[in-house]
C-alpha positions as CSV (number, residue, x, y, z in Angstrom):
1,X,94.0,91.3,74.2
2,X,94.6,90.1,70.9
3,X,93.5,86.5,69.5
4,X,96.1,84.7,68.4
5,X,97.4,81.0,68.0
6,X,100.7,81.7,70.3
7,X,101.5,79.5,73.6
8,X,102.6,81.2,76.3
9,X,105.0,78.7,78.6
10,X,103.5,80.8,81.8
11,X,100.1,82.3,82.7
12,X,98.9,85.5,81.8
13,X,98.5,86.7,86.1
14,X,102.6,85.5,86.1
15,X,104.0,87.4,83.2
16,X,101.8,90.4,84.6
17,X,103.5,89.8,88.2
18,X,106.9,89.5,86.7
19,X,106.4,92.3,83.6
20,X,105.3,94.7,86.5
21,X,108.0,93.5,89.3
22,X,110.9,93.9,86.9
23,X,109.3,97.8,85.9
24,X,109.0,98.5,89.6
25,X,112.6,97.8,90.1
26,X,113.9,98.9,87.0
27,X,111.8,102.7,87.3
28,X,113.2,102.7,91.4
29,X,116.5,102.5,90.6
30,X,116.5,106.1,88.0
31,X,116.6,109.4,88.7
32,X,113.1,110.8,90.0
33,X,111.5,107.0,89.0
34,X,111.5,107.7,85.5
35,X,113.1,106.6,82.4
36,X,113.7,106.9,78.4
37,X,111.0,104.7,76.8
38,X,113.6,103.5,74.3
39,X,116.0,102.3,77.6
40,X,113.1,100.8,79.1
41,X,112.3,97.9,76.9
42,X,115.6,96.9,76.5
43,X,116.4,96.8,80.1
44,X,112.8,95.1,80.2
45,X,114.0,92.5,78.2
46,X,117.6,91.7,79.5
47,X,116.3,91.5,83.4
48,X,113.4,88.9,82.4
49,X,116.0,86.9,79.9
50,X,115.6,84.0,82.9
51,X,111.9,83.5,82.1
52,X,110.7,81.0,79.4
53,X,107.9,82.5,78.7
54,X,107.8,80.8,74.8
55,X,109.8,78.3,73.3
56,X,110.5,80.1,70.3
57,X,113.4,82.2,70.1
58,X,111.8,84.9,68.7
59,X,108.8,85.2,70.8
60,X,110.8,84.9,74.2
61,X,111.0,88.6,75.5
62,X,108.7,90.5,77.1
63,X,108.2,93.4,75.0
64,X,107.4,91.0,72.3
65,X,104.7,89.3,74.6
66,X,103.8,93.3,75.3
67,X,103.3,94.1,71.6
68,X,101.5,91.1,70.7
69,X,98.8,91.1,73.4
70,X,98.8,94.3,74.1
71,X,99.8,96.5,70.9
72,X,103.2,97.8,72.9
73,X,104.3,97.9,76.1
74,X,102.8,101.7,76.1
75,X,99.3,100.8,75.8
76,X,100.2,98.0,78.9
77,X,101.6,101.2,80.6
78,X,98.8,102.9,80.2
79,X,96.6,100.5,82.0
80,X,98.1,101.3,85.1
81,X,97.6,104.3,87.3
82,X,101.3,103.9,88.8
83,X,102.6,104.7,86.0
84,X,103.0,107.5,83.9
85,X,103.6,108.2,80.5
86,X,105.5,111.7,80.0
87,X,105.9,113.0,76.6
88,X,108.5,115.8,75.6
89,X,109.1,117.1,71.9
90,X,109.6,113.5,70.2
91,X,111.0,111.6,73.3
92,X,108.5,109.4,75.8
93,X,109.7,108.7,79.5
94,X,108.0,106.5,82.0
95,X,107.2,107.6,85.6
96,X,106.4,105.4,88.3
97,X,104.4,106.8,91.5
98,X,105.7,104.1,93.6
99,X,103.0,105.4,96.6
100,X,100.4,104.3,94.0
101,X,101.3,100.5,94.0
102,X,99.6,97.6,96.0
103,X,102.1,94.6,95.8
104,X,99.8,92.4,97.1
105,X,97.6,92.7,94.2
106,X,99.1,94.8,91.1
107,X,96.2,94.7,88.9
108,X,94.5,96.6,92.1
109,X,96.2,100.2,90.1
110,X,94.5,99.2,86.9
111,X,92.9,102.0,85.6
112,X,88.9,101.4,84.5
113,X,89.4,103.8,81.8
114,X,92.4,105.4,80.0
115,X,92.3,109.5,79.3
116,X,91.6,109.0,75.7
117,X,88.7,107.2,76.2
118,X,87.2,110.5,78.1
119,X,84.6,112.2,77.0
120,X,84.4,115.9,78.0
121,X,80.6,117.9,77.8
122,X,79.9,121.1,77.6
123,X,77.4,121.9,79.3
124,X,77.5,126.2,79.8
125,X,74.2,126.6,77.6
């Protein structure tokens, strides 16, 4: 979460609710649940366009919300065990495992830590 002097119009549990809901639905309705990261956002955007979530022009879409508070909606993604980030040559697709999902509490598939933050030991000696 970054510090920063920008009002959000909703709370940080609704754009959550409404980021995720709008993914959910966008992810179901591609082949095999997945999709081109570089479709994603914009299709992101233009499905929340309803929400008020600033009243600044510029700071009224999700995926900006996404890259100031979260560094990009990939490092949001990757937060979430529902979804999965599939990377091919230079292209990035996102996967959801809809089976993974809790509706009734989203932030239920956040993941504790994210694979980079692994450590792996050998211990064979």
């Amino acid at each position: 979460m970054s510090q920063n002097s920008i009002k959000w119009n909703l709370s940080e549990e609704k754009i959550f609710e409404i980021i995720h809901l709008n993914l959910i639905d966008i992810l179901k309705g591609k082949e095999d649940k997945t999709c081109h990261l570089k479709k994603l956002v914009p299709l992101l955007n233009s499905k929340s366009r309803v929400n008020r979530i600033n009243d600044d022009r510029k700071y009224n879409l999700f995926s900006k919300y996404l890259k100031i508070e979260h560094n990009g909606i990939l490092n949001f993604i990757e937060d979430y065990n529902f979804y999965e980030i599939i990377r091919k040559e230079e292209k990035v697709f996102v996967k959801l495992h809809e089976e993974l999902i809790n509706k009734d509490d989203l932030n239920w598939g956040k993941r504790i830590t994210k694979d980079s933050e692994w450590i792996l030991i050998d211990d064979s000696d």
